[in-house]
Residue frames relative to the residue before (quaternion, step in Angstrom):
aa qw qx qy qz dx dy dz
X 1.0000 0.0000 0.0000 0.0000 0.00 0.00 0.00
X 0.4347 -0.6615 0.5326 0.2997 3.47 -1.39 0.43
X 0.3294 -0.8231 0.4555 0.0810 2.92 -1.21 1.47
X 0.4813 0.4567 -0.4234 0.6168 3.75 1.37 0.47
X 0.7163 0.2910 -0.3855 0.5036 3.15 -1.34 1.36
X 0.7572 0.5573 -0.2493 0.2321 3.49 0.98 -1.17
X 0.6316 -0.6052 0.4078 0.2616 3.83 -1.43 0.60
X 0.3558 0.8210 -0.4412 -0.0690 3.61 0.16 -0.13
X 0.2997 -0.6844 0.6105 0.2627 3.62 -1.27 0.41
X 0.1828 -0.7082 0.6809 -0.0390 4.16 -1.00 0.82
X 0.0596 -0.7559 0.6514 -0.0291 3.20 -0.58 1.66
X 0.6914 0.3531 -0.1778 0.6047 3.20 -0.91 1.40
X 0.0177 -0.9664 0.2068 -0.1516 3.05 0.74 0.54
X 0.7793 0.5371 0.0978 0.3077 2.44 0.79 -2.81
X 0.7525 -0.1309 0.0451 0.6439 3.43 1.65 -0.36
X 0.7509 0.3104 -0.3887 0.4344 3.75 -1.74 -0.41
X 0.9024 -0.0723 0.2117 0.3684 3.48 -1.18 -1.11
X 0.4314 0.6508 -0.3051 0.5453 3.35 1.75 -0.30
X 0.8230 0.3419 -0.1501 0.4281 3.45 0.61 -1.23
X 0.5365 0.5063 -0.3256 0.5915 3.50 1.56 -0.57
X 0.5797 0.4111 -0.5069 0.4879 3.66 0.43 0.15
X 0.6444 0.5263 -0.3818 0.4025 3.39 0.51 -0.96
X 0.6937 0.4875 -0.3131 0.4278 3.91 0.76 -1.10
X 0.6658 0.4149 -0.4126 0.4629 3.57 0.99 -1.32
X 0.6009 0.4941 -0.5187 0.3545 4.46 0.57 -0.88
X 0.5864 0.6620 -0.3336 0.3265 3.36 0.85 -0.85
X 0.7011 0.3943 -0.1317 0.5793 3.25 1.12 -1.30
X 0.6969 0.3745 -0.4254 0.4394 3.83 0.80 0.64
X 0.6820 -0.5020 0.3065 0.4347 3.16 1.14 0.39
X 0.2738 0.7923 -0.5068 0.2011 3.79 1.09 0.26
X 0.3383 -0.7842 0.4874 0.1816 3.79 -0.76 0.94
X 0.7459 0.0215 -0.0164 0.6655 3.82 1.13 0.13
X 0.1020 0.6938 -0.7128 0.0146 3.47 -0.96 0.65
X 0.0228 0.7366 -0.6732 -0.0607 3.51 -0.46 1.02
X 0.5313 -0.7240 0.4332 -0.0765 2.99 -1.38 2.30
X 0.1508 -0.8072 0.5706 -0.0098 3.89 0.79 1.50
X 0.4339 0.5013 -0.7367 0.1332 3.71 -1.66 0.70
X 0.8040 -0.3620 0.2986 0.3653 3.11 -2.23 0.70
X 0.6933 0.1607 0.0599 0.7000 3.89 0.67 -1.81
X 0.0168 0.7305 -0.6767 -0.0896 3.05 -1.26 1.60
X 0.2543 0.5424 -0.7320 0.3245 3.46 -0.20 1.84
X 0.6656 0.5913 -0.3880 0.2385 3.43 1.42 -0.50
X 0.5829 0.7080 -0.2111 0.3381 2.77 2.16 0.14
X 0.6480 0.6912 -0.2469 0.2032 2.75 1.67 -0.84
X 0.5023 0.6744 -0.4431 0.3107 3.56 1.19 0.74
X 0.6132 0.6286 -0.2461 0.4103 2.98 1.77 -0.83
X 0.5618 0.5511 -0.2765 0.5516 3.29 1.68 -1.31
X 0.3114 0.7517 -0.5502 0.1877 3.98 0.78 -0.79
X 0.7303 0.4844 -0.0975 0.4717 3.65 0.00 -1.83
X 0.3623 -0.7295 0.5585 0.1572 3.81 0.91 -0.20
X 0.3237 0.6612 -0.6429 0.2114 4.07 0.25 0.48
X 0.2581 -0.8342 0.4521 0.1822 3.12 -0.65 0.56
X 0.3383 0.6172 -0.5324 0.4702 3.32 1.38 0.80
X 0.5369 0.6594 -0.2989 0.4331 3.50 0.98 -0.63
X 0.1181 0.7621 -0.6354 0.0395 4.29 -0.12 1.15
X 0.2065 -0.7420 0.6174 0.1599 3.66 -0.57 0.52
X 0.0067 0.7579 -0.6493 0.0625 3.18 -1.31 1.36
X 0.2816 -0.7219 0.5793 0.2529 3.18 -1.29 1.01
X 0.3028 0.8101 -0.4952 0.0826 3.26 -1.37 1.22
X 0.2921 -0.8352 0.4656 0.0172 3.45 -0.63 1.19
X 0.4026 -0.8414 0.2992 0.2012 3.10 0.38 1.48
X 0.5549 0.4962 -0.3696 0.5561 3.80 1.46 -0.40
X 0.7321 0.5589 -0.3093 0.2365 3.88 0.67 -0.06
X 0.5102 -0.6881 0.4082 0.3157 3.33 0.01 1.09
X 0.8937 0.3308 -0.1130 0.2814 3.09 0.51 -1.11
X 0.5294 0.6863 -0.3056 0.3941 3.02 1.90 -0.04
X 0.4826 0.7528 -0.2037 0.3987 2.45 1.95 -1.44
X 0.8120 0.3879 -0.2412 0.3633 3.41 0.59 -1.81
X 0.4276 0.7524 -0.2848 0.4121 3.47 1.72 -0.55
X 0.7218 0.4405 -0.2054 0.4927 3.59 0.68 -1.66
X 0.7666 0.4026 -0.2540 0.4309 3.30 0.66 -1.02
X 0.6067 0.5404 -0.3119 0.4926 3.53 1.32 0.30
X 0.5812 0.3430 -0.2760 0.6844 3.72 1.77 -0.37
X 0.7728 0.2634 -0.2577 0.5166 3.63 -0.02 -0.84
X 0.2377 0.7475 -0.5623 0.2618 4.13 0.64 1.15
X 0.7029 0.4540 -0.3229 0.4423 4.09 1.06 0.86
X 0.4072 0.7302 -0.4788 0.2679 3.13 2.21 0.15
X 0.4268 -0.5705 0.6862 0.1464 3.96 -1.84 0.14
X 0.8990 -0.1745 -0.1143 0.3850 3.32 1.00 -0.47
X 0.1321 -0.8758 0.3991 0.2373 3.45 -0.10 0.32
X 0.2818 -0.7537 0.5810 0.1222 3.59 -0.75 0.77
X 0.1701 -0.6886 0.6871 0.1574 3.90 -0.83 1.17
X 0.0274 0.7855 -0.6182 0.0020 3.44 -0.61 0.53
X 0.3866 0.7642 -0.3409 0.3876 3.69 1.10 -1.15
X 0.2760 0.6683 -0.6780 0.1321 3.83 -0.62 1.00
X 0.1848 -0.4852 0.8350 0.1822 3.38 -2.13 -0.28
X 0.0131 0.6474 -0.7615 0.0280 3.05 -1.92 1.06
X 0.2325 -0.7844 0.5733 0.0452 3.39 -0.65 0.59
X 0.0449 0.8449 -0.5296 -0.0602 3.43 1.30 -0.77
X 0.2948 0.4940 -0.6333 0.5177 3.44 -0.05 1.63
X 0.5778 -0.4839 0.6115 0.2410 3.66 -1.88 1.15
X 0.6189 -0.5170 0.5544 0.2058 2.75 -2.19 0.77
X 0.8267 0.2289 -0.2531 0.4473 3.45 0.88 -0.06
X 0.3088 0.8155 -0.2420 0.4255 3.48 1.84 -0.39
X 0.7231 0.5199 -0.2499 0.3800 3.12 0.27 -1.70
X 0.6024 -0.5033 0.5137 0.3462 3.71 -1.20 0.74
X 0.8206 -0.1250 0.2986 0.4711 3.59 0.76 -1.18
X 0.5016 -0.7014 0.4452 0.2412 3.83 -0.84 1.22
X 0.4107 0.6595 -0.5237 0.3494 3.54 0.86 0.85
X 0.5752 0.5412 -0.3677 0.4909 3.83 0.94 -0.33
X 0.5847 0.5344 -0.2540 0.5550 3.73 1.49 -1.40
X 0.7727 0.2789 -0.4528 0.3465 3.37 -0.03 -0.49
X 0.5340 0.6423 -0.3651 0.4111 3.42 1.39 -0.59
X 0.5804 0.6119 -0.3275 0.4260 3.16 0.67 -0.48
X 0.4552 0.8547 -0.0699 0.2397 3.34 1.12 -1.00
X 0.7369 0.3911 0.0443 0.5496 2.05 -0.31 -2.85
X 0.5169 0.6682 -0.2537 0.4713 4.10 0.58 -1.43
X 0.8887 0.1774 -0.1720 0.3862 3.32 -1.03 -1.70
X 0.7531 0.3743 -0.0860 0.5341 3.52 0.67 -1.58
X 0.6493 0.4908 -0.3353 0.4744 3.76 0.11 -1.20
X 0.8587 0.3019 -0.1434 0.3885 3.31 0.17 -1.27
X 0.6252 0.3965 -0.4757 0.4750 3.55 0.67 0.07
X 0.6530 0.4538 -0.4347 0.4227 3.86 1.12 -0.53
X 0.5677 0.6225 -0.3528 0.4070 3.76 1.14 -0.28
X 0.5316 0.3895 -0.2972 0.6909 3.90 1.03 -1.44
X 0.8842 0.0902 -0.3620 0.2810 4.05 -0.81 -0.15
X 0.3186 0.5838 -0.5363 0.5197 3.53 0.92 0.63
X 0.8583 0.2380 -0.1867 0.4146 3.82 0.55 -1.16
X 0.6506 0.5024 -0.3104 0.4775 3.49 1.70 0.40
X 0.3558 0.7212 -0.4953 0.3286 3.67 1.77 -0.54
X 0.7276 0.3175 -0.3776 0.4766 4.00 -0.15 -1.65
X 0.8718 0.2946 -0.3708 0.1252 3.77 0.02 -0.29
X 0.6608 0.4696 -0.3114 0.4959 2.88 1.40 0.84
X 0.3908 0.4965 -0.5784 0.5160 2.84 1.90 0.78
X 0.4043 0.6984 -0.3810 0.4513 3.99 1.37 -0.20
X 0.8943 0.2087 -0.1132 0.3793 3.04 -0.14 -0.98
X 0.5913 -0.7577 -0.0249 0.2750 3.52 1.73 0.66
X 0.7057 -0.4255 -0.1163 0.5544 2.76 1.58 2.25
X 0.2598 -0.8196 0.5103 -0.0174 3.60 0.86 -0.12
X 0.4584 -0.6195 0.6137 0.1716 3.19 -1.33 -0.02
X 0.1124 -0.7498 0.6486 0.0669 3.70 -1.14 0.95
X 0.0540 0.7675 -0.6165 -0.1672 3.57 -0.90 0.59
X 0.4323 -0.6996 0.5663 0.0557 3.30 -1.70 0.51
X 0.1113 -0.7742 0.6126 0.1141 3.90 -0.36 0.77
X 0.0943 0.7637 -0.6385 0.0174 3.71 -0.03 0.97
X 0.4847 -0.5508 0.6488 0.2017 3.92 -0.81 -0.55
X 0.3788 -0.7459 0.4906 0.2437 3.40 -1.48 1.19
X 0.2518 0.6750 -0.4040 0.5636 3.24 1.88 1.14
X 0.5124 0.4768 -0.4143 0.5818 3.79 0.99 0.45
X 0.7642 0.3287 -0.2160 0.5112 3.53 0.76 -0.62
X 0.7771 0.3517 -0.0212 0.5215 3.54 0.60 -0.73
X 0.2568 -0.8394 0.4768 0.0458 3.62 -0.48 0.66
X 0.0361 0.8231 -0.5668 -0.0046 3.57 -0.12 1.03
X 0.0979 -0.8144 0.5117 0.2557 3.72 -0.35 0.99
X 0.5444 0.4375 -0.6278 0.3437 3.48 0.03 0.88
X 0.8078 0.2840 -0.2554 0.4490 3.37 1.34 0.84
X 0.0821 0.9723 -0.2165 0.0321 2.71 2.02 0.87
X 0.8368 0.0789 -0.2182 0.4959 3.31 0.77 -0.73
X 0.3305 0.5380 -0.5525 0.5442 3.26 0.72 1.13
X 0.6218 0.4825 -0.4067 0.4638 3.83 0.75 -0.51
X 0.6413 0.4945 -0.3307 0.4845 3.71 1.05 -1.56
X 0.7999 0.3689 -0.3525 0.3158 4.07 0.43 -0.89
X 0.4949 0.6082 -0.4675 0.4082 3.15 1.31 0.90
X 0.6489 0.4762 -0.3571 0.4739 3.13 1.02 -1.61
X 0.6396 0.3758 -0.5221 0.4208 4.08 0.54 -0.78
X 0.7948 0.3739 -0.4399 0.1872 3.60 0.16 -0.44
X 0.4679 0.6055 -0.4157 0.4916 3.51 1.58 0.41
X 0.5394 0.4622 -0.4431 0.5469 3.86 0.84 -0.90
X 0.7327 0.4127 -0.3433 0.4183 4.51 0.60 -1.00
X 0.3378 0.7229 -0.4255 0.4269 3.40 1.39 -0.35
X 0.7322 0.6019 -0.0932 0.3047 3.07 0.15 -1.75
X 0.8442 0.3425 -0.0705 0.4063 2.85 0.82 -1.73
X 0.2202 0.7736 -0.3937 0.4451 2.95 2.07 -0.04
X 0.8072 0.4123 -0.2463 0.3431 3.16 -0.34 -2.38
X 0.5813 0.6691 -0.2885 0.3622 3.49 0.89 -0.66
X 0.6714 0.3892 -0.2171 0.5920 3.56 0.64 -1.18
X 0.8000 0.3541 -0.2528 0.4132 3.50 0.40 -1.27
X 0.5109 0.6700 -0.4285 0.3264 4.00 0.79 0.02
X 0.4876 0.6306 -0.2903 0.5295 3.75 1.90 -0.18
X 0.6502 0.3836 -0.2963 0.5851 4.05 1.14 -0.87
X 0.0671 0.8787 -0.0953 -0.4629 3.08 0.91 -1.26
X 0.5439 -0.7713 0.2698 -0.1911 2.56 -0.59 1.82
X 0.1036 -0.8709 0.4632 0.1274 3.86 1.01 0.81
X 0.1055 -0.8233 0.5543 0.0619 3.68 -0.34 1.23
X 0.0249 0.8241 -0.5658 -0.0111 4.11 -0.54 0.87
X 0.2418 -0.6890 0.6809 0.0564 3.53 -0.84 1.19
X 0.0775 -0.7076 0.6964 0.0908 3.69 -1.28 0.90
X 0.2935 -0.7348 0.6106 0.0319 2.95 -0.88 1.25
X 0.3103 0.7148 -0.6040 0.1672 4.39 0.04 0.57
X 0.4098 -0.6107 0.6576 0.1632 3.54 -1.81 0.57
X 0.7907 -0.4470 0.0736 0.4118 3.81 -0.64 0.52
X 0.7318 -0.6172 0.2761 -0.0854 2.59 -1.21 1.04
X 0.0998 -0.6357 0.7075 0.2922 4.42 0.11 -0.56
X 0.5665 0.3925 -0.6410 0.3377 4.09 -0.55 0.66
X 0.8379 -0.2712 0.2694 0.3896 3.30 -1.81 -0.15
X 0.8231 0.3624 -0.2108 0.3830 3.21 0.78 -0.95
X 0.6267 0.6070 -0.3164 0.3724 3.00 1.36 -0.30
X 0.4657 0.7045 -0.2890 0.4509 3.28 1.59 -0.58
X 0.8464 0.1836 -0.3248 0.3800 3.39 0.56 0.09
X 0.2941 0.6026 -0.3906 0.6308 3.16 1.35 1.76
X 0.6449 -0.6608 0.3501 0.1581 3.33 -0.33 1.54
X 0.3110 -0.7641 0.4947 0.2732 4.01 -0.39 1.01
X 0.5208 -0.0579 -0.8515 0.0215 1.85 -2.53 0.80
X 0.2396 0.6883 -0.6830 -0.0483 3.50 -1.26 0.42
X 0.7794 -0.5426 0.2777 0.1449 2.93 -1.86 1.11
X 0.4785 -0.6143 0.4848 0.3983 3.60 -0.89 0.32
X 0.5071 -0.5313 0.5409 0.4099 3.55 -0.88 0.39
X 0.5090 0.6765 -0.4164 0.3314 3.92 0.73 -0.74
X 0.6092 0.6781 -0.1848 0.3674 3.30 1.04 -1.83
X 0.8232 0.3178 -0.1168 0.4557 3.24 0.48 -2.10
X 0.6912 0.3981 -0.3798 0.4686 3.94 0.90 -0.50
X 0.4413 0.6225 -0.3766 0.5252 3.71 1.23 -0.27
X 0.7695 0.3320 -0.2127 0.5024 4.00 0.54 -0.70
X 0.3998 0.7886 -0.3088 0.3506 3.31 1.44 -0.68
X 0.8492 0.3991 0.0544 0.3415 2.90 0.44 -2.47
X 0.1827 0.7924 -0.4074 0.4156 3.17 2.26 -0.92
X 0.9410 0.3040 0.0176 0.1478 2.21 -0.70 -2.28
X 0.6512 0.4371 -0.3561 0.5081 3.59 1.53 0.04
X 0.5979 0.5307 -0.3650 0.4771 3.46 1.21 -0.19
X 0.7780 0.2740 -0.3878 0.4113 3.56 1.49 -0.14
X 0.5318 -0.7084 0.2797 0.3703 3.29 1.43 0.82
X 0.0774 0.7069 -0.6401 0.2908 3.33 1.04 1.61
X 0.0089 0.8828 -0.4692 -0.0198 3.11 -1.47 0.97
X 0.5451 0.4862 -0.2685 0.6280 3.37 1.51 1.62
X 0.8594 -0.2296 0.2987 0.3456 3.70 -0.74 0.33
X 0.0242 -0.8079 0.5753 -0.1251 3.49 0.02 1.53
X 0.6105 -0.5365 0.5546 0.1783 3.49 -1.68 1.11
X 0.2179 0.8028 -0.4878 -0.2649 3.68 0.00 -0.63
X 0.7849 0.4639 -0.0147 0.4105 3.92 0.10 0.26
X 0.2460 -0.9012 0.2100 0.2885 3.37 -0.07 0.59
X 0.5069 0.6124 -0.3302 0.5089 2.78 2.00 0.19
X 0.3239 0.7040 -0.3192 0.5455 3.34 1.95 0.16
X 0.8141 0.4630 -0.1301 0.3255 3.17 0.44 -1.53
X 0.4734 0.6206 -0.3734 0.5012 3.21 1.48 -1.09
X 0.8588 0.2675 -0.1966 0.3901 3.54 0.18 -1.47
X 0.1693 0.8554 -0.2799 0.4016 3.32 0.80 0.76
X 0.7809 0.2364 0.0890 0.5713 2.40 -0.01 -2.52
X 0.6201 0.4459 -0.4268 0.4843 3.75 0.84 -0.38
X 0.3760 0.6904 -0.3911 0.4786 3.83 0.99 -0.45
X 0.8067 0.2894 0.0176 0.5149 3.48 -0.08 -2.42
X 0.5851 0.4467 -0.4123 0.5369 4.04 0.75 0.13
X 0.8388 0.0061 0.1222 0.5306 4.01 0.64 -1.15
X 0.1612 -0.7743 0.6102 0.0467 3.90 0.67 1.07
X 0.7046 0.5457 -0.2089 0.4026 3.75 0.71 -0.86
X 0.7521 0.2749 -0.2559 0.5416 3.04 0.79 -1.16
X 0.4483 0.6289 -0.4239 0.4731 4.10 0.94 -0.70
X 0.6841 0.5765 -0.2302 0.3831 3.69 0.83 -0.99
X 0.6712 0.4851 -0.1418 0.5423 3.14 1.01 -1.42
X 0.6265 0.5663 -0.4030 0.3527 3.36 0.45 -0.92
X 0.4651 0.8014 -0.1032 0.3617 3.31 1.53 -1.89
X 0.9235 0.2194 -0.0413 0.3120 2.91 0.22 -1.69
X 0.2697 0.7679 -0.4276 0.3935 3.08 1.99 0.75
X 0.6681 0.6022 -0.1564 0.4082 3.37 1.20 -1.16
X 0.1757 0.7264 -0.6166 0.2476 3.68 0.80 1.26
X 0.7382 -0.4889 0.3958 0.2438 2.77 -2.22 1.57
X 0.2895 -0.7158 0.5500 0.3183 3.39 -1.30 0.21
X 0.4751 -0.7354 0.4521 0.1705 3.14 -1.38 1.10
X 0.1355 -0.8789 0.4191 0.1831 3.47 -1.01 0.44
């Protein structure tokens, strides 16, 4: 889809890769980007500069009702970008307690199947749009010192999928980003080199402006692990799973 002219909604907003999506739509000519996080004071740097493409919405992607709310103000978007995560980065067995895991969840998987469940009819409205997806090369690859943060990717890539499917009848451009860490808060507590957020929302958009419809690389430090991924899945695995949580 063409991204000048276009509606979009950016969950997560408020900083890291959330907000670099917002700067790069901005810089393609996007005609409204209405800017979605839990606390929108966390917004109020972005709003600073006063564009008035710029709509601030409060929304918490685990709320039913926000959900039904956003998708009732923001009901002219073209695309909608889940970005919105939780990492804890704490083992599957480590952890003090499976409250961070389910959080993770509700967030990575819950909430992205909740925001396009309540955004599908209006962008089958406004004439099929484009859906993107921030998933992690933690969908493919297990890291238990980030275990279930690794699993609420891979489930939200396997729903990805299952997405493009259902939605390929309105049509409906479905894009999975597939990137390894990150420079944002959260990524910081993932081992360097990590990527500029530029990189991964810069491949992102690529790929919806060339109406890719399946599972994007983003990065080249992405790519590297990838191809070691798609050469040895086994051994890429193993290597991985050296990397257990510390215990206290």
């Amino acid at each position: 889809m063409e991204i000048s002219n276009s509606v979009a909604l950016v969950t997560g907003a408020n900083r890291g890769i959330g907000r670099e999506f917002v700067a790069e739509l901005l810089k393609r000519g996007a005609a409204k980007i209405y800017v979605a996080a839990r606390d929108t004071a966390s917004l109020k740097e972005l709003l600073r500069e006063g564009d008035s493409r710029l709509v601030a919405l409060p929304l918490d992607v685990t709320d039913p009702d926000q959900v039904a709310a956003a998708a009732a103000i923001a009901a002219d978007i073209t695309l909608l970008v889940n970005n919105a995560g939780y990492a804890a980065f704490e083992g599957a067995i480590a952890a003090p307690n499976m409250d961070d895991a389910r959080r993770e969840m509700e967030v990575n998987y819950f909430g992205t199947l909740s925001l396009t469940r309540a955004f599908a009819p209006v962008l089958a409205k406004t004439g099929g749009g484009a859906l993107l997806n921030m998933l992690s090369m933690l969908a493919l690859v297990s890291l238990p010192m980030a275990a279930t943060y690794s699993a609420s990717k891979s489930a939200s890539l396997s729903l990805t999928r299952s997405l493009r499917a259902e939605l390929g009848a309105q049509g409906t451009q479905v894009v999975g980003v597939l990137a390894v860490q990150t420079e944002t808060s959260m990524g910081t507590k993932l081992p360097e080199p990590r990527m500029t957020p530029q990189e991964v929302v810069t491949d992102a958009l690529d790929a919806i402006q060339a109406g890719t419809n399946h599972e994007i690389v983003a990065g080249n430090q992405t790519r590297a692990i990838h191809e070691a991924f798609v050469a040895d899945p086994k051994g890429l695995q193993a290597k991985m799973s050296t990397r257990l949580p510390q215990r206290t």
